[in-house]
DOKE-682636 format. One record per atom (N, C-alpha, C): residue number from 1; atom name; x, y negated, z negated. Coordinates in Angstrom, 3 decimals, padded with zeros to 6 digits. Layout:
% DOKE-682636
   i at       px       py       pz
 NUM CA        X        Y        Z
...
END
This chain:
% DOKE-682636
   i at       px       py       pz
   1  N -013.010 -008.700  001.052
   1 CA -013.348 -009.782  000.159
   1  C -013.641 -011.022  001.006
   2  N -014.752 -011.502  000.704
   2 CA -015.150 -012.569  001.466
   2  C -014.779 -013.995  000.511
   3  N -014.979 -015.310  000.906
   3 CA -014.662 -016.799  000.212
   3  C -015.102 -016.548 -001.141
   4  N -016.506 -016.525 -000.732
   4 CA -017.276 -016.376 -002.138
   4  C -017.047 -015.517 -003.181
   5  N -016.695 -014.756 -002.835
   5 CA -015.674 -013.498 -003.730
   5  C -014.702 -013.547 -004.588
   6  N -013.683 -013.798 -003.635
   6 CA -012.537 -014.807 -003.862
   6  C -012.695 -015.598 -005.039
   7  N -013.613 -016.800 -004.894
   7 CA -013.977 -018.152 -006.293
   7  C -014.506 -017.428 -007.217
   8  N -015.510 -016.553 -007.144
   8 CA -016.276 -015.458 -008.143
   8  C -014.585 -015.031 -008.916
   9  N -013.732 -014.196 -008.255
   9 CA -012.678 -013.441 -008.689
   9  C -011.774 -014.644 -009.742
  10  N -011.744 -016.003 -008.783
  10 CA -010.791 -016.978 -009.930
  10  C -010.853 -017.538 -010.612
  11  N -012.635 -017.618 -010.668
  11 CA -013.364 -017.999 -011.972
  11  C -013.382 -016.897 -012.991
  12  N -013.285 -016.032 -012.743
  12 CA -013.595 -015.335 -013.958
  12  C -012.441 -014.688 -014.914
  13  N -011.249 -014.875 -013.275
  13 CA -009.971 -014.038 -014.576
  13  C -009.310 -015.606 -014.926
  14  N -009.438 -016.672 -014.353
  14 CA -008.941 -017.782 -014.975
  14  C -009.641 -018.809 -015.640
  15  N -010.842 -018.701 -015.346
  15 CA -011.708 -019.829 -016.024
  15  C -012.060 -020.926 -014.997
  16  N -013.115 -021.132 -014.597
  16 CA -013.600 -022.369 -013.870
  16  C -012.423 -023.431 -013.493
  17  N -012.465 -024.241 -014.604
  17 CA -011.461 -025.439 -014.273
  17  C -009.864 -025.028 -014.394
  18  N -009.662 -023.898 -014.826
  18 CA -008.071 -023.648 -014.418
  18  C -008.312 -022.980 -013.243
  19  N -008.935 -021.982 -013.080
  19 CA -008.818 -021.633 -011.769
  19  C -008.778 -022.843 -010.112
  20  N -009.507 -023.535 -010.776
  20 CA -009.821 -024.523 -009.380
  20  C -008.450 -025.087 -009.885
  21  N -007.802 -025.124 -010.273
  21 CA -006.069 -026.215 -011.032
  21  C -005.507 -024.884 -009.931
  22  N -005.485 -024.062 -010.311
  22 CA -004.545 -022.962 -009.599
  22  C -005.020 -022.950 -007.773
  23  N -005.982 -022.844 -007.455
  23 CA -006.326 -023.289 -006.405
  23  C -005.710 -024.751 -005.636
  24  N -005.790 -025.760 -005.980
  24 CA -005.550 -026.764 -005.722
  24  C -003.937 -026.988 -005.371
  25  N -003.284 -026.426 -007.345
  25 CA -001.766 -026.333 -006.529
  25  C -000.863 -025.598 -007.175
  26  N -001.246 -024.778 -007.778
  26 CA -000.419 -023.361 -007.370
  26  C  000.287 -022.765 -005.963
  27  N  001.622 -022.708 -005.963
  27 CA  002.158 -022.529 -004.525
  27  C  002.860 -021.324 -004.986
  28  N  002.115 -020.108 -003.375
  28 CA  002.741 -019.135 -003.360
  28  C  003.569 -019.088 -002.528
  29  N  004.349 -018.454 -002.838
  29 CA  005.877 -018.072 -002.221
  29  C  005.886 -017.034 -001.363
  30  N  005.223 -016.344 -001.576
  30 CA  005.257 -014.931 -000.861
  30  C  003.984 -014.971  000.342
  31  N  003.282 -016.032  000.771
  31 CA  002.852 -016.550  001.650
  31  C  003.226 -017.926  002.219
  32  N  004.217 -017.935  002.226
  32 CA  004.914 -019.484  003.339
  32  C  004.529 -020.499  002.249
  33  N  004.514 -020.350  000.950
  33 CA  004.784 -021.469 -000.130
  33  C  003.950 -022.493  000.476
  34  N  003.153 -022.147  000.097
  34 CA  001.407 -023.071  000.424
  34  C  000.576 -022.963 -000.532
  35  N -000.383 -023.515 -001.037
  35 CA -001.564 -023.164 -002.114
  35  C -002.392 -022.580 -001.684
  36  N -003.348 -021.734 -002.217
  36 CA -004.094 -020.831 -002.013
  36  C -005.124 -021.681 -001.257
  37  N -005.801 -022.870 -001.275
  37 CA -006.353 -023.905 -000.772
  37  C -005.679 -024.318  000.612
  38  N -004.699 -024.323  000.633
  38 CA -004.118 -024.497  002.190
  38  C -003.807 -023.315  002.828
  39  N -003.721 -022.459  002.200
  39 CA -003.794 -021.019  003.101
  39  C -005.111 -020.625  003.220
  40  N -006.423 -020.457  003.186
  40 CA -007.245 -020.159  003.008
  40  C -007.994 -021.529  004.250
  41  N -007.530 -022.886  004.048
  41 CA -007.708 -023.625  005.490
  41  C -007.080 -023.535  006.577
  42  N -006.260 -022.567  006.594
  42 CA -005.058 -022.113  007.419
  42  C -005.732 -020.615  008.423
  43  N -006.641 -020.286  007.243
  43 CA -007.483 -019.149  008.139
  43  C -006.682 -017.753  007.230
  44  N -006.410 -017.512  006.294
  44 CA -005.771 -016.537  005.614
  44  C -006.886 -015.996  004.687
  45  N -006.768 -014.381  005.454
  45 CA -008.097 -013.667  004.665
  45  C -007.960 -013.548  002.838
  46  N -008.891 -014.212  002.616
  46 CA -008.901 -014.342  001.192
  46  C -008.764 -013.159  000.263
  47  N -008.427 -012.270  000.831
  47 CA -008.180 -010.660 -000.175
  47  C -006.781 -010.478  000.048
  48  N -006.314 -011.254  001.151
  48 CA -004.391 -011.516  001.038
  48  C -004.091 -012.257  000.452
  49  N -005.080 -013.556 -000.235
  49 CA -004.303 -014.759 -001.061
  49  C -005.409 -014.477 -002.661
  50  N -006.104 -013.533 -002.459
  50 CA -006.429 -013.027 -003.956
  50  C -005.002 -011.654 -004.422
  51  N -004.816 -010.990 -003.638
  51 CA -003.611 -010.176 -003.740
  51  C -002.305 -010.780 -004.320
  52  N -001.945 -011.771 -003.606
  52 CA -000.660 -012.859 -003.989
  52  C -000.970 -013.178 -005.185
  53  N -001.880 -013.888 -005.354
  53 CA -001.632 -014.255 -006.537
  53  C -002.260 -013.342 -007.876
  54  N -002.729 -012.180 -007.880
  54 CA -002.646 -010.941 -008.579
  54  C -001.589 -010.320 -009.269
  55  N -000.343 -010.393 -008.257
  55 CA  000.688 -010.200 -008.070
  55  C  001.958 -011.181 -008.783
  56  N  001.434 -012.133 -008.848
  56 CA  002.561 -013.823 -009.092
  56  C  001.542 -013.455 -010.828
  57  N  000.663 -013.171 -011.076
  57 CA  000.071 -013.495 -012.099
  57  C  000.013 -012.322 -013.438
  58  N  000.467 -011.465 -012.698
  58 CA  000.280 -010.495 -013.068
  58  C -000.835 -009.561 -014.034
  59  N -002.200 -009.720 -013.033
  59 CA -003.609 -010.050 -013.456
  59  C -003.885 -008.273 -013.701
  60  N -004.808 -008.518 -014.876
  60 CA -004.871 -006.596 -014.982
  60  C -005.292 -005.444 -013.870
  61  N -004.658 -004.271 -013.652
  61 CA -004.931 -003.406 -012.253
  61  C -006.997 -003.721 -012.070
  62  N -007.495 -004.193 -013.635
  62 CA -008.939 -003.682 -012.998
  62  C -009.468 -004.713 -012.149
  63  N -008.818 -005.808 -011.595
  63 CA -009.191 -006.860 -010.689
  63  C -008.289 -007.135 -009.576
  64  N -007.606 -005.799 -009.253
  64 CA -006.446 -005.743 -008.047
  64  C -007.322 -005.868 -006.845
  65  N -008.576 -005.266 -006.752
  65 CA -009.576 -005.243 -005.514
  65  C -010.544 -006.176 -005.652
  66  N -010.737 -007.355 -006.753
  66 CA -011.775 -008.069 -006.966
  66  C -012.683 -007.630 -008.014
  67  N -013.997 -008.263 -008.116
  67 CA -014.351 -007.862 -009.855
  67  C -014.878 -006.324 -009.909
  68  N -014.670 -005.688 -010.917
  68 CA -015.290 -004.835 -010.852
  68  C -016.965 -004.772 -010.813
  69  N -017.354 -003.625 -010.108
  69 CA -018.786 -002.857 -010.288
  69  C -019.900 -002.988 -011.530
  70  N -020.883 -003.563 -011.422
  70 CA -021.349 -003.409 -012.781
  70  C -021.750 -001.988 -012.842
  71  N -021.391 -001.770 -013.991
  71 CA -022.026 -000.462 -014.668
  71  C -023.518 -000.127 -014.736
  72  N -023.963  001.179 -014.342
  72 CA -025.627  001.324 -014.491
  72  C -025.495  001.297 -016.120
  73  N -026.949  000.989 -016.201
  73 CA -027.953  001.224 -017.820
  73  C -027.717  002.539 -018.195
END
């Protein structure tokens, strides 16, 4: 999962402006109690701080790896 991925992933299971709220300062615990925004400037691969907070959120299994696949026609 790359950055862009990542914002794609927290926009969509949280909504634009909550997601960027959860970004900003949401502090995880289970990464040295930092926000996903300071871990992520910290150099923390963004599929370990989309995981955390998957996990803290308890977000449905179908976005454990990021969004799903679109479906063919």
């Amino acid at each position: 999962m790359d950055l862009r991925e990542f914002h794609r992933c927290v926009d969509h299971v949280f909504g634009v402006g909550h997601g960027r709220t959860i970004i900003e300062s949401h502090v995880i615990a289970t990464l040295g109690s930092a926000t996903p925004a300071q871990l992520l400037a910290d150099g923390v691969r963004p599929d370990h701080v989309w995981g955390a907070l998957w996990a803290e959120f308890e977000i449905s299994d179908e976005f454990r790896w990021g969004l799903p696949e679109p479906r063919a026609k």
